[in-house]
C-alpha positions in Angstrom: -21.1 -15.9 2.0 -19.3 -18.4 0.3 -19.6 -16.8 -2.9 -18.7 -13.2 -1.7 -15.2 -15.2 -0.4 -14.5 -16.9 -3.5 -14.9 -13.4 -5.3 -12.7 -11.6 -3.1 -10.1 -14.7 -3.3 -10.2 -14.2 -7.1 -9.2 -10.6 -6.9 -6.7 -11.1 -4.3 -5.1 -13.7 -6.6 -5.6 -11.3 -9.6 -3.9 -8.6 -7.1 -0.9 -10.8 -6.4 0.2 -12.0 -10.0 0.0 -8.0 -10.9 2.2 -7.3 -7.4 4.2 -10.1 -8.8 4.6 -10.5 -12.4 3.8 -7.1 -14.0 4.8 -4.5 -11.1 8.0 -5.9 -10.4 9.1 -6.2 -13.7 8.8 -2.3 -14.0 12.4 -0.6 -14.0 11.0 2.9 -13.2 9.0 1.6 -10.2 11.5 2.3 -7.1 9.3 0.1 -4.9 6.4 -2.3 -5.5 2.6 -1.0 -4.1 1.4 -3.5 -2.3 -2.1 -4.0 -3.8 -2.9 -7.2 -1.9 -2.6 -5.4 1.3 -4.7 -2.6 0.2 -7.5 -5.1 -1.3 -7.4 -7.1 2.0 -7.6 -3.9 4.2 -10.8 -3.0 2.2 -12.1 -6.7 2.6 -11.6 -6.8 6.2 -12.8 -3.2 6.9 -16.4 -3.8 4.8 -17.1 -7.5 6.3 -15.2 -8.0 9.9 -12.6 -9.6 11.8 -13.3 -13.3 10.6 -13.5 -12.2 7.0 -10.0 -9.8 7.3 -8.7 -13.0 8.9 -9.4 -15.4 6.1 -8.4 -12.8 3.8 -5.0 -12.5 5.4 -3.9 -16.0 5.6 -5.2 -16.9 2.2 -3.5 -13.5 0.7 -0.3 -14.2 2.5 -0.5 -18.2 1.1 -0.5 -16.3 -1.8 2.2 -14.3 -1.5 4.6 -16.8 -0.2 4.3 -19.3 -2.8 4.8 -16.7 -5.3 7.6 -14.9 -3.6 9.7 -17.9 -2.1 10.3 -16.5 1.3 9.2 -18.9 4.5 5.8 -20.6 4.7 3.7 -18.7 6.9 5.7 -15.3 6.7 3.3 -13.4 5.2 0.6 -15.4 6.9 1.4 -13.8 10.1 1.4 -10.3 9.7 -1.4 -9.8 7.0 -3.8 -12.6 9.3 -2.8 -9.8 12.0 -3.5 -6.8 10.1 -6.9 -7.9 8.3 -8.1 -8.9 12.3 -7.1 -5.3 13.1 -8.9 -3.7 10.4 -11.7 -6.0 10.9 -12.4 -4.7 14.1 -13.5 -1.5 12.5 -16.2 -2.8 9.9 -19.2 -1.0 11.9 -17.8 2.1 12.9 -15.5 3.8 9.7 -17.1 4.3 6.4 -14.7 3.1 3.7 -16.2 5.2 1.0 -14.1 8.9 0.1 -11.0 9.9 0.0 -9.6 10.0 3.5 -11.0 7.1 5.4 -9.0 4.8 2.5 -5.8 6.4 2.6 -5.3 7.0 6.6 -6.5 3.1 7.0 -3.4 2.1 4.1 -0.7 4.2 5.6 -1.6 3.0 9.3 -1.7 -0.7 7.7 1.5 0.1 5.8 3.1 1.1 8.7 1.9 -1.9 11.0 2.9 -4.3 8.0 6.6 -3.0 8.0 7.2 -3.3 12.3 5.5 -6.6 12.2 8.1 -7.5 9.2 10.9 -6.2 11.4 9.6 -8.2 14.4 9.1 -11.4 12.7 12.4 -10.8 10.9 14.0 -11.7 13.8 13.0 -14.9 13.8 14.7 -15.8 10.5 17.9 -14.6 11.2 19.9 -16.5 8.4 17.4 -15.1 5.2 17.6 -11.5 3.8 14.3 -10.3 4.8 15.4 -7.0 6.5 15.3 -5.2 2.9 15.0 -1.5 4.0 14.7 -0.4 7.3 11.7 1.2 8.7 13.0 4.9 8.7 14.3 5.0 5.2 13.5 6.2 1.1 12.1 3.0 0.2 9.7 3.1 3.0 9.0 6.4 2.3 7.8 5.7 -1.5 6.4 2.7 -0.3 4.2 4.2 2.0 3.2 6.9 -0.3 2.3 5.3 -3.0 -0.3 3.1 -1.1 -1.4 5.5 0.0 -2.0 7.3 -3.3 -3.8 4.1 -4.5 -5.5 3.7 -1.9 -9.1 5.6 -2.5 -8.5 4.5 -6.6 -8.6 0.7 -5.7 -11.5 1.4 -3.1 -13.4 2.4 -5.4 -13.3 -0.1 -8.3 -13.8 -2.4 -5.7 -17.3 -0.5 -4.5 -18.2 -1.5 -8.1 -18.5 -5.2 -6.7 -19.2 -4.4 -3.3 -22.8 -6.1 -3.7 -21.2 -9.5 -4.4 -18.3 -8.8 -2.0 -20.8 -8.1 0.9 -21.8 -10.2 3.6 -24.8 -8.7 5.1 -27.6 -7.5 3.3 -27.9 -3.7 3.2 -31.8 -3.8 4.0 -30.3 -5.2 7.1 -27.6 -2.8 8.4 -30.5 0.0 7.4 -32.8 -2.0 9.9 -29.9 -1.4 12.7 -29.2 1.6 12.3 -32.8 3.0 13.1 
């Protein structure tokens, strides 16, 4: 267990210095994809609510030391969305085309009207950036989803590290 978390630490990390240092430095990019929500979706969704948890406070610890913006801001809402997705581990299958992109574009929406909601508790900084019904949302929220089944499934290629059980296990409870 504990090395399946440091693993998926390590790419979340890798995940935030790409959202961070190489994505936003590109001038043809109208928004940024948010890769660390997609890679903490597909965390929580393959190993549970305490796992998506985990994921989301260390992700948004991440996120706000790189970025600058409160301690704890992305904390909340990614903590909330990786418990969320958590919940489904046993009943969707993460692997296709579908499953990955409808489970980012619910997520992506979630992530904005939880930003909106605990925008309002930081009145004085500049967090309200777009609103919800807007263009940037709207590429936002497309091109995660685009990514979506791509990054699922380079990260099926370390699925057997990143998993918790053991597959002979879920076989045994399923007959």
């Amino acid at each position: 267990m504990i090395k399946s978390f440091i693993i998926s630490v390590f790419i979340i990390f890798c995940a935030t210095l790409i959202e961070s240092t190489i994505l936003s430095n590109m001038a043809f990019l109208f928004v940024i994809p948010d890769l660390v929500l997609i890679c903490s979706i597909y965390f929580a969704m393959l190993n549970g609510k305490v796992y998506g948890q985990s994921n989301g406070i260390i992700s948004g610890l991440f996120l706000d030391f790189i970025t600058g913006v409160p301690l704890g801001f992305n904390c909340i809402y990614r903590t909330i969305i990786g418990y969320l997705f958590g919940i489904f581990t046993d009943t969707i299958i993460i692997s296709g085309i579908i499953m990955p992109m409808l489970s980012v574009g619910i997520a992506t929406i979630i992530k904005r009207l939880l930003i909106l909601l605990i925008a309002v508790f930081y009145p004085k900084l500049n967090l309200m950036i777009y609103g919800f019904i807007s263009y940037d949302f709207l590429y936002e929220f497309v091109i995660n989803i685009i990514l979506a089944p791509f990054i699922f499934r380079f990260l099926n290629f370390f699925k057997k590290s990143l998993l918790i059980k053991d597959t002979k296990d879920m076989i045994d409870n399923v007959q």
